[in-house]
C-alpha positions in Angstrom: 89.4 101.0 -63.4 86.6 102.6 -62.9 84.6 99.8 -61.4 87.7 99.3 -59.0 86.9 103.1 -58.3 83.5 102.5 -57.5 83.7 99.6 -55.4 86.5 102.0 -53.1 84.0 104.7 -53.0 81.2 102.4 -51.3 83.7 101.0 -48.6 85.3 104.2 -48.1 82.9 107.1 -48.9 79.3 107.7 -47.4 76.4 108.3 -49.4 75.7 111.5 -48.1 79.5 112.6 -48.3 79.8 111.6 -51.7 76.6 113.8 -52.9 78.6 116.6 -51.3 81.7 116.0 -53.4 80.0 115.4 -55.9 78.1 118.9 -55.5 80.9 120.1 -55.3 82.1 119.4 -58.8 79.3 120.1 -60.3 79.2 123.9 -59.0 82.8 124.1 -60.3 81.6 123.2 -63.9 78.5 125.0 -64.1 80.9 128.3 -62.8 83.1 127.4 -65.9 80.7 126.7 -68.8 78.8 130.2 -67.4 82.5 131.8 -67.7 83.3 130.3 -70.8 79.6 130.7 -72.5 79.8 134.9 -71.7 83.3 135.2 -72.7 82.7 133.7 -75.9 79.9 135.9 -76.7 81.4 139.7 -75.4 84.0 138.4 -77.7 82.0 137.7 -80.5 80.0 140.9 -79.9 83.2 143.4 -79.6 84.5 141.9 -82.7 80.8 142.1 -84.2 79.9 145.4 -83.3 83.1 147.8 -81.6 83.0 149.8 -85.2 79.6 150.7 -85.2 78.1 154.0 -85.4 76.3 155.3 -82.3 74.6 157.9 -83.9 73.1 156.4 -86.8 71.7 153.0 -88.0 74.1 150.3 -89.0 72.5 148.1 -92.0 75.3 145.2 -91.0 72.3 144.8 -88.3 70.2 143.1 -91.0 73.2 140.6 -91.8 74.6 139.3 -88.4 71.2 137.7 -86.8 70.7 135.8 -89.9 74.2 134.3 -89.9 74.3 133.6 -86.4 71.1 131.7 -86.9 71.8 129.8 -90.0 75.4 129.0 -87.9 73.7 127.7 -85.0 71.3 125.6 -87.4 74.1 123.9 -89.1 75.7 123.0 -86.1 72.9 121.4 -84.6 71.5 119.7 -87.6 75.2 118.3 -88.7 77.1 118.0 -85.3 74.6 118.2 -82.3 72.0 115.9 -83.9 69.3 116.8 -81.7 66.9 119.4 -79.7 68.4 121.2 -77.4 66.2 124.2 -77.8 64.2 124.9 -74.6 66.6 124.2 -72.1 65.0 124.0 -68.4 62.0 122.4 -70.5 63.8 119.8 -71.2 65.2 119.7 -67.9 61.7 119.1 -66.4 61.0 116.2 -68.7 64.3 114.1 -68.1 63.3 115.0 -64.6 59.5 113.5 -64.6 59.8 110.9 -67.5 63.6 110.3 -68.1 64.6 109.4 -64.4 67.0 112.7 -64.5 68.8 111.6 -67.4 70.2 113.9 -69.7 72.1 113.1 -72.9 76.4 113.7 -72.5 76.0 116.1 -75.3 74.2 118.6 -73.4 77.2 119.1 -71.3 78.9 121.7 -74.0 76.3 121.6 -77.1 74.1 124.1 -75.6 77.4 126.5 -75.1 78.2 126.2 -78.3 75.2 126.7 -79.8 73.9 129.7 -77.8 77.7 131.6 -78.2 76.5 131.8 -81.8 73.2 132.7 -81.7 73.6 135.5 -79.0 77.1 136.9 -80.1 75.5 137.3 -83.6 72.7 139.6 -82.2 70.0 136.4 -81.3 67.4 138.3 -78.8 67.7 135.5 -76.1 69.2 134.6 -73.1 72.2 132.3 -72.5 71.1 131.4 -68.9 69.0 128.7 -70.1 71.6 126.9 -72.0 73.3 126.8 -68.6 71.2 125.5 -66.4 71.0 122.9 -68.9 74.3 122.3 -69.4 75.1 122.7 -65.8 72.3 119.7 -65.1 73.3 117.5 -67.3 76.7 118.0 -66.0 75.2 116.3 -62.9 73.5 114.1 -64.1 75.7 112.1 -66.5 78.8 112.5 -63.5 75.3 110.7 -61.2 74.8 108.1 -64.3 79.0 107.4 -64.1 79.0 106.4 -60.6 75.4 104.6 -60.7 73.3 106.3 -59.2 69.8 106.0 -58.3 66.6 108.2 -59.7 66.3 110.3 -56.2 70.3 111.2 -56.2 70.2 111.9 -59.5 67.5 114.4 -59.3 69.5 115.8 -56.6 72.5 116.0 -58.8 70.4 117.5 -61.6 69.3 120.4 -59.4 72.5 120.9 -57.8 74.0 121.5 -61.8 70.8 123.9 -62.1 71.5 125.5 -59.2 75.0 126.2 -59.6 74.4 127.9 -62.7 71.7 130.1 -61.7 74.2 131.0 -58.4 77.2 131.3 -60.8 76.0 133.2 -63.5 74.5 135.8 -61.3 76.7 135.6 -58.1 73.6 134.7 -56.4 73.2 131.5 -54.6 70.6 132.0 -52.6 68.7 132.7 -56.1 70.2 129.6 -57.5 68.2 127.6 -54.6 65.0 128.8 -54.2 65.1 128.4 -58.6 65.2 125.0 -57.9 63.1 124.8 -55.4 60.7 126.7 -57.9 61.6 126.2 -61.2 62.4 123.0 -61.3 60.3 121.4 -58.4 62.7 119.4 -56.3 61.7 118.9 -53.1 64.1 120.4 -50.4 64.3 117.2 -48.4 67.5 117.5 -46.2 69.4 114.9 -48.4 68.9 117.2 -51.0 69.1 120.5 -49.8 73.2 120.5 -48.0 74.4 119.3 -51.8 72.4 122.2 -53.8 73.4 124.5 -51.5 77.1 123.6 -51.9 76.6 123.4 -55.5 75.6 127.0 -54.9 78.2 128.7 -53.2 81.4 127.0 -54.9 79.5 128.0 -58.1 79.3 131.9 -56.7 82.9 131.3 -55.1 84.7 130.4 -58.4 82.7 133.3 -60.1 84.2 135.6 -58.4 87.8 134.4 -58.8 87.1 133.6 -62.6 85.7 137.4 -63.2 85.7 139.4 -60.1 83.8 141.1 -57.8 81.8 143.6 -60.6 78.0 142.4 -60.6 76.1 141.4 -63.7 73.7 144.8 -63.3 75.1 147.8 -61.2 72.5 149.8 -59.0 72.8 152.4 -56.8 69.6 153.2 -54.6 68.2 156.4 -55.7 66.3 156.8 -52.9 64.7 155.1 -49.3 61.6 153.2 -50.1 58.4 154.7 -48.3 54.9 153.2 -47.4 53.5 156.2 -49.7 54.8 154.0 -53.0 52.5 150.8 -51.8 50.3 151.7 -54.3 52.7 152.1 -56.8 54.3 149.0 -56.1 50.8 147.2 -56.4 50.2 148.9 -59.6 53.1 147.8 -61.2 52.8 144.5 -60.2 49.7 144.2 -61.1 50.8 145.5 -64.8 54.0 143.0 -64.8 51.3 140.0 -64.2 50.0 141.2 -67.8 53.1 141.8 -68.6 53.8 138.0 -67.8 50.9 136.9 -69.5 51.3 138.9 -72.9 54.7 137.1 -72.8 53.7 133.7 -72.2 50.7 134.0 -74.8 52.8 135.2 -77.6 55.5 132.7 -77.2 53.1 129.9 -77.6 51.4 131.2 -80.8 55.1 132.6 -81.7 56.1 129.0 -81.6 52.9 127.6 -83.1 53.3 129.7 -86.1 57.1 127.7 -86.5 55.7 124.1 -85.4 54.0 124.5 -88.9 57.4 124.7 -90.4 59.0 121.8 -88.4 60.3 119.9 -91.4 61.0 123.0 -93.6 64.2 124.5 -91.8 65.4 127.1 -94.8 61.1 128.5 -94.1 61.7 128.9 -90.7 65.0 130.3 -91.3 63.7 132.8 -93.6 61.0 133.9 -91.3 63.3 134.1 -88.4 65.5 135.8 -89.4 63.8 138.7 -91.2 61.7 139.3 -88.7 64.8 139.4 -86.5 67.1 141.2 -88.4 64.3 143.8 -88.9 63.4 144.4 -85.2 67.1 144.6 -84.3 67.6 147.3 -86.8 64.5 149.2 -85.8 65.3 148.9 -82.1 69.2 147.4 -81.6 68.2 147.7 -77.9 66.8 144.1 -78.8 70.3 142.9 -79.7 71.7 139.9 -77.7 70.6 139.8 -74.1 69.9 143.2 -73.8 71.8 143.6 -70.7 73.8 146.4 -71.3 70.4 148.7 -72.3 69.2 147.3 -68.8 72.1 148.9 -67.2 71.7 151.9 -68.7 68.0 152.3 -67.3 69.6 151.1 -63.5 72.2 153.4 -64.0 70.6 156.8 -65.5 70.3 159.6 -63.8 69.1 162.1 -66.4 67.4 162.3 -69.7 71.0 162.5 -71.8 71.9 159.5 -69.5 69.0 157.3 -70.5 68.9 158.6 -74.0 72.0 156.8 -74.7 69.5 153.7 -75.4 68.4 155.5 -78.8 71.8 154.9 -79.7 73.0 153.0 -82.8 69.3 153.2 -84.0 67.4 155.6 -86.5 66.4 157.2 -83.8 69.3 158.1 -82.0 69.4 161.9 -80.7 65.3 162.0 -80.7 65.1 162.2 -76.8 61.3 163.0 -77.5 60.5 159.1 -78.7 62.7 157.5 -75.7 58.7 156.8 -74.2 56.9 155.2 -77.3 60.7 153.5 -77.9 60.6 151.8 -74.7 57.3 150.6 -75.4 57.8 149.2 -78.5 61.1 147.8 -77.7 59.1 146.3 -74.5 56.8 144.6 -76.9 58.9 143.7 -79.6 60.9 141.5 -77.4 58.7 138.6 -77.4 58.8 138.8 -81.0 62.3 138.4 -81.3 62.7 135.8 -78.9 60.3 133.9 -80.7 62.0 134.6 -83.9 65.3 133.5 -82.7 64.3 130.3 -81.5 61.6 129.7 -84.0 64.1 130.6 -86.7 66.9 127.9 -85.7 68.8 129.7 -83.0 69.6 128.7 -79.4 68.9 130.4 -76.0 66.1 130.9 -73.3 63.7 133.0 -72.1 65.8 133.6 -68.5 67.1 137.0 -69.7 64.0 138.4 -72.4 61.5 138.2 -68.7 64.7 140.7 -66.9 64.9 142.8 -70.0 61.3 142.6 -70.6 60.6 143.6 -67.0 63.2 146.3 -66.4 61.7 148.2 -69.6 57.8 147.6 -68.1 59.3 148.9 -64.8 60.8 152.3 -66.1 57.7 153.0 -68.8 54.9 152.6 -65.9 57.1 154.7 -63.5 57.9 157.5 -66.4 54.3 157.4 -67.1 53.3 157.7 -63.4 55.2 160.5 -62.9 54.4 162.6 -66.2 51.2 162.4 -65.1 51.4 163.3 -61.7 49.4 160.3 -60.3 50.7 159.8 -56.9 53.8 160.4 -55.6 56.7 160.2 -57.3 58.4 157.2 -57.9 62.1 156.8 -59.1 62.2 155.2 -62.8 65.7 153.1 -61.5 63.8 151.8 -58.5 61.0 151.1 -60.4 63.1 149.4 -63.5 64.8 147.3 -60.9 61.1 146.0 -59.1 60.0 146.0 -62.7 62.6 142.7 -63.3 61.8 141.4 -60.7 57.6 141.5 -61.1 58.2 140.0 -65.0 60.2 137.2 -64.0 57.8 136.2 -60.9 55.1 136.4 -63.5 56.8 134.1 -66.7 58.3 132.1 -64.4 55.6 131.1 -61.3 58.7 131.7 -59.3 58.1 135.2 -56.8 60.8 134.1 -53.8 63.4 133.5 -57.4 62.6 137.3 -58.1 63.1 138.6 -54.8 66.4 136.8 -54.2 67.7 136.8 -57.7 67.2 140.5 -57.9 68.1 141.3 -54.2 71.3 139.2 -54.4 72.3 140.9 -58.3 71.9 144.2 -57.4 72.4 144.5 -53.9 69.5 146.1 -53.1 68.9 144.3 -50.2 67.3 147.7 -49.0 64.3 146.9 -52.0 63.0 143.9 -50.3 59.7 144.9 -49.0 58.6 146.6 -52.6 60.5 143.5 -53.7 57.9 141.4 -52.7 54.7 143.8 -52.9 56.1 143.7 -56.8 56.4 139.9 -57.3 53.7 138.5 -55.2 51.0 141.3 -57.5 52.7 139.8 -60.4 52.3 136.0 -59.6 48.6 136.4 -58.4 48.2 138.3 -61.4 49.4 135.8 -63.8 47.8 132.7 -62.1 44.4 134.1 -62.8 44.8 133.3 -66.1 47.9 130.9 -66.5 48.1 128.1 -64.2 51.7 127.4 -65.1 55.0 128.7 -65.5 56.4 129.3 -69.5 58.6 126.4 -68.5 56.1 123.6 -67.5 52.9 124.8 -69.9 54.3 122.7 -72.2 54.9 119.6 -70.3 51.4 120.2 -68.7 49.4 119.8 -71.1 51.1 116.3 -72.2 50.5 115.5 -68.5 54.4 115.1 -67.6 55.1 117.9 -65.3 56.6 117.1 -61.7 55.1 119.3 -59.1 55.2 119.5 -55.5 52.2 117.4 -54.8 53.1 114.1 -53.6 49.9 112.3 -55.1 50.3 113.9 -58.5 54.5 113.9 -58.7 54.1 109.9 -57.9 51.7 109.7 -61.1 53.8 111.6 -63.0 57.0 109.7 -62.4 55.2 106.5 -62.9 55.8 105.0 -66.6 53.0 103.1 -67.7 55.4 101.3 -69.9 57.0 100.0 -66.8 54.0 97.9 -65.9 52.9 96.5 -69.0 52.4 92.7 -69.3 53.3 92.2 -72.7 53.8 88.0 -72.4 50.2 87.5 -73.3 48.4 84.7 -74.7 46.2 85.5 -77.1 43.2 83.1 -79.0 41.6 83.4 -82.7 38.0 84.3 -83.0 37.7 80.6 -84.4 39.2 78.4 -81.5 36.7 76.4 -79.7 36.3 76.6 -76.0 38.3 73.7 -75.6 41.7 75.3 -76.5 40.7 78.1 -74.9 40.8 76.2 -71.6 44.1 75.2 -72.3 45.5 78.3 -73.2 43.2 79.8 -69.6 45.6 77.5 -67.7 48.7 78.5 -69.0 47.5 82.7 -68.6 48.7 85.0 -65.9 45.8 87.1 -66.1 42.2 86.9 -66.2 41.8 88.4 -69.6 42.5 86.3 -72.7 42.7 88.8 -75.7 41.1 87.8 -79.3 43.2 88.5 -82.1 42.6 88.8 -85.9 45.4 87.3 -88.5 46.6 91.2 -88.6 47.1 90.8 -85.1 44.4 93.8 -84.0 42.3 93.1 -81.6 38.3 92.3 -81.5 37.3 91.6 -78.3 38.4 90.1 -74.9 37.1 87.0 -73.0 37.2 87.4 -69.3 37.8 84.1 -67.8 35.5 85.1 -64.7 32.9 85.4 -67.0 32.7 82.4 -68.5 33.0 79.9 -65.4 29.7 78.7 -66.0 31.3 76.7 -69.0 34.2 76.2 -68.8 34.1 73.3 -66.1 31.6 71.4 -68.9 33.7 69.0 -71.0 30.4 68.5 -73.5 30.2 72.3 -74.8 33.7 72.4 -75.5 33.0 71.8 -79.2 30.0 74.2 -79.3 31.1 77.7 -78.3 33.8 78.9 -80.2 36.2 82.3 -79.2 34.1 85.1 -81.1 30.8 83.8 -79.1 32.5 84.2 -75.8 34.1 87.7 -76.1 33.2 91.0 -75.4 34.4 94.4 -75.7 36.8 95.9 -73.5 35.8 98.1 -70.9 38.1 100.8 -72.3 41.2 101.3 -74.7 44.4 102.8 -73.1 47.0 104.5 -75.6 50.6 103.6 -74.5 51.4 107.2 -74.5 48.5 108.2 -71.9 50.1 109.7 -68.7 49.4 107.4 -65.6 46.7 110.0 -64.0 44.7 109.3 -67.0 45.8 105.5 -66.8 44.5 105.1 -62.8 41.0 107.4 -63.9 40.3 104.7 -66.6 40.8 102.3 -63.8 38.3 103.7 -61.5 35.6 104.8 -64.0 35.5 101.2 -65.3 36.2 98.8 -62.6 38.3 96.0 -64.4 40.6 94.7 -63.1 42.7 94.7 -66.2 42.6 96.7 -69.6 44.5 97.0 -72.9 47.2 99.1 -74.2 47.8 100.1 -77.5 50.6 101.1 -79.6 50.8 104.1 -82.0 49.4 102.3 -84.7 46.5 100.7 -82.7 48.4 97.2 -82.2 47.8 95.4 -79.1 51.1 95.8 -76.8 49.8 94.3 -73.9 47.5 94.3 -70.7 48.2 96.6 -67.1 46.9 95.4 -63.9 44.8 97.5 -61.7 46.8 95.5 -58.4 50.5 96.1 -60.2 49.9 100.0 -60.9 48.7 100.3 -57.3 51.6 98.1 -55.9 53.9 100.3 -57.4 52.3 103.2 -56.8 52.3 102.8 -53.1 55.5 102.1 -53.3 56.9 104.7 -54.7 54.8 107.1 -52.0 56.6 105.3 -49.9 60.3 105.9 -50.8 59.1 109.6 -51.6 58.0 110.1 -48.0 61.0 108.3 -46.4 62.4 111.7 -45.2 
């Protein structure tokens, strides 16, 4: 049936109007699964928390992380059966070493498992969860129809996409995040579909829940060219912001990588650390978002005091300063201790919470100590977001848009931008990439917008390995040698032990000199005619590292070696460059 299906669509439907109905689709998922995902959690979170006391502390606030992250761990251990922590991490990698394929599990296991975490009081974001489960959404509908790798990157971003537009109402945010975030080039093939992915994403968020925004904001006042330095200031100050953030997460998540096979360890150190920070400060409970809107929204001190509530220090309107500051700083600890301990969510809503908190402290500070002229602390928590997330994320245009389009503080887009361009050239000073791709960095597998370098990085050396070798024994006299020459695709012979490692390589053009001389064929034997290869490749070395070796040594061909140092095979200088050009080639057709 479906082949049948198939076979109809390439007589009747064009390539290009198939992406868009395709697009299509996949915006009217991602709007669902961002529908379902926060419906699930206000519902866990009224039921969790609608008898608390505002004006003292709640102990239950010690019980429900811990649940929620033991829950989440079960069902991912038992059911899920795999990672799905780090969402748009692992968006990056199916991108650059997966060919956009994601696994049909991460279509509704990231819902699932973030529901949990976050309606029990985990201090992460569920945005993350989407965009992965939005992707894969479009890419396993691009792997049911057969696809190829550049359509189904297309597809991938359009699921991204979608779920940054329908979460947020914001397409134009959900674009430029791809275009960021996730690095896909905005060829014009690509760009039509994600932006329809965008806008039927935004379109059925608004019939699903309505025209109320995420964050309400009311300008309190006209932005003047008196606040530059202001706006520089606390861009400047999100950048560090950004990079205390990033910093902490890795060592955060360090600390847990120690505990990898010990889940009950990590669970306990989770979840006391998180189940102590949300009782301290229950600002840090779930996304945060509804503390955010209270900073937006205040007007006066009894209006922003209300962020003390539920806490032990509810009613001390003297601490709400040096609580925002610890609450600011205490975030990344809880994020960390979410994740680390077992639970599931991102990092998407921690940098707007984390951001919106840094905006309001520098601008309260500012103006209790008369710097400059005064700045409003709602204007300032709002630039505030917007500066953090540039800064975590590498992504200034996503902050401007996101924030503009959330808010509708269209009127904010000059300190907008004075904000989140200070906070990216802040945080590139010391951090060269975003929280998302410094993992896949270092392992040499990110997919950036450099044609040279996203080539290599697609490339899989695996691809290109000529594993139908013929090997010799260091005992076999030239004059099998030259029979097993003639039968060889390559110019390299390999010499192999009985354990099957290798000691040394005899290259063919080396050795003419003898081999057309019937009478030696009886005195030189393998081990006498082999040398050392000119270098060693690993078969999990990224191609980069692959075409260096290449060019330091000369050859013409080299070895690759498996995990435990067993001869897989030999790559050719002339097939990696073959391929390599032509994959430039179908890169830059557009």
């Amino acid at each position: 049936m479906l082949h049948r299906l198939h076979e109809w669509r390439q007589e009747h439907i064009s390539e290009k109007m198939f992406m868009i109905i395709l697009a299509l689709i996949v915006g009217f998922f991602a709007a669902v699964a961002a529908f379902v995902l926060h419906s699930i959690i206000n519902q866990i979170v009224m039921l969790l928390t609608s008898q608390f006391d505002r004006t003292g502390a709640n102990w239950l606030y010690l019980v429900y992380p811990v649940v929620g992250i033991y829950l989440t761990s079960l069902f991912v251990r038992y059911i899920v059966k795999d990672n799905i922590s780090h969402g748009i991490t692992r968006i990056l990698y199916a991108i650059s070493t997966n060919k956009s394929r994601l696994k049909s599990h991460n279509c509704w296991s990231s819902v699932i498992a973030s529901a949990i975490t976050i309606g029990f009081g985990g201090s992460v974001g569920a945005e993350a969860p989407i965009v992965l489960t939005g992707s894969a959404i479009g890419s396993n509908l691009g792997q049911l129809f057969h696809l190829d790798r550049k359509m189904l990157m297309t597809l991938v971003g359009c699921g991204a996409a979608g779920a940054i537009a329908g979460i947020f109402k914001a397409p134009i945010a959900g674009l430029v995040f791809t275009l960021e975030v996730l690095m896909i080039d905005m060829t014009m093939s690509a760009l039509l579909p994600i932006l329809v992915s965008c806008v039927t994403a935004t379109c059925f968020t608004y019939i699903f829940s309505g025209d109320a925004s995420l964050f309400t904001f009311h300008l309190d006042s006209e932005w003047s060219v008196e606040r530059i330095p202001a706006c520089v200031l606390l861009g400047i100050s999100c950048g560090l912001v950004s990079l205390y953030f990033i910093r902490m997460m890795g060592a955060c998540e360090d600390v847990f990588a120690r505990f990898k096979d010990h889940p009950h360890i990590r669970l306990a150190i989770g979840g006391t650390v998180l189940s102590l920070l949300i009782f301290l400060f229950p600002a840090l409970y779930g996304e945060g978002y509804s503390s955010i809107n209270l900073l937006l929204n205040g007007k006066t001190e009894t209006d922003w005091n209300q962020i003390l509530n539920n806490s032990l220090w509810a009613g001390n309107g003297v601490l709400l300063i040096p609580y925002i500051a610890l609450v600011l700083f205490t975030k990344v600890l809880a994020t960390s201790a979410t994740n680390g301990g077992g639970g599931c969510g991102g990092t998407f809503a921690p940098s707007l919470f984390i951001g919106c908190f840094t905006g309001f402290l520098f601008s309260r500070l500012w103006n209790i100590h008369e710097i400059g002229v005064y700045v409003p602390e709602k204007n300032f928590a709002l630039l505030g977001m917007a500066g953090v997330m540039s800064g975590v994320m590498h992504a200034p245009l996503t902050g401007v848009f996101l924030i503009a389009e959330l808010t509708g503080g269209y009127s904010m887009f000059m300190p907008l931008m004075i904000v989140s361009v200070c906070a990216y050239l802040t945080i590139i000073i010391f951090e060269p990439h975003s929280i998302y791709g410094s993992r896949l960095a270092k392992q040499g597998k990110l997919l950036t917008h450099h044609t040279d370098r996203a080539v290599l990085t697609l490339m899989n050396l695996d691809s290109v390995i000529e594993k139908d070798y013929l090997s010799v024994t260091p005992d076999m006299e030239l004059g099998q040698i030259v029979h097993k020459i003639s039968r060889s695709h390559s110019t390299v012979i390999p010499v192999l032990d009985a354990g099957g490692m290798l000691l040394g390589e005899i290259d063919i053009m080396k050795i003419r000199n003898v081999v057309f001389r019937i009478e030696l064929y009886h005195h030189f034997t393998a081990s006498q005619l082999m040398t050392d290869p000119k270098a060693r490749l690993s078969d999990a070395l990224p191609m980069a590292d692959v075409m260096q070796a290449f060019d330091n040594t000369g050859a013409n061909w080299l070895p690759v070696f498996d995990m435990e140092n067993r001869l897989k095979g030999y790559v050719s200088r002339q097939r990696i460059y073959t391929m390599y050009r032509k994959m430039v080639a179908d890169m830059s057709e557009e």
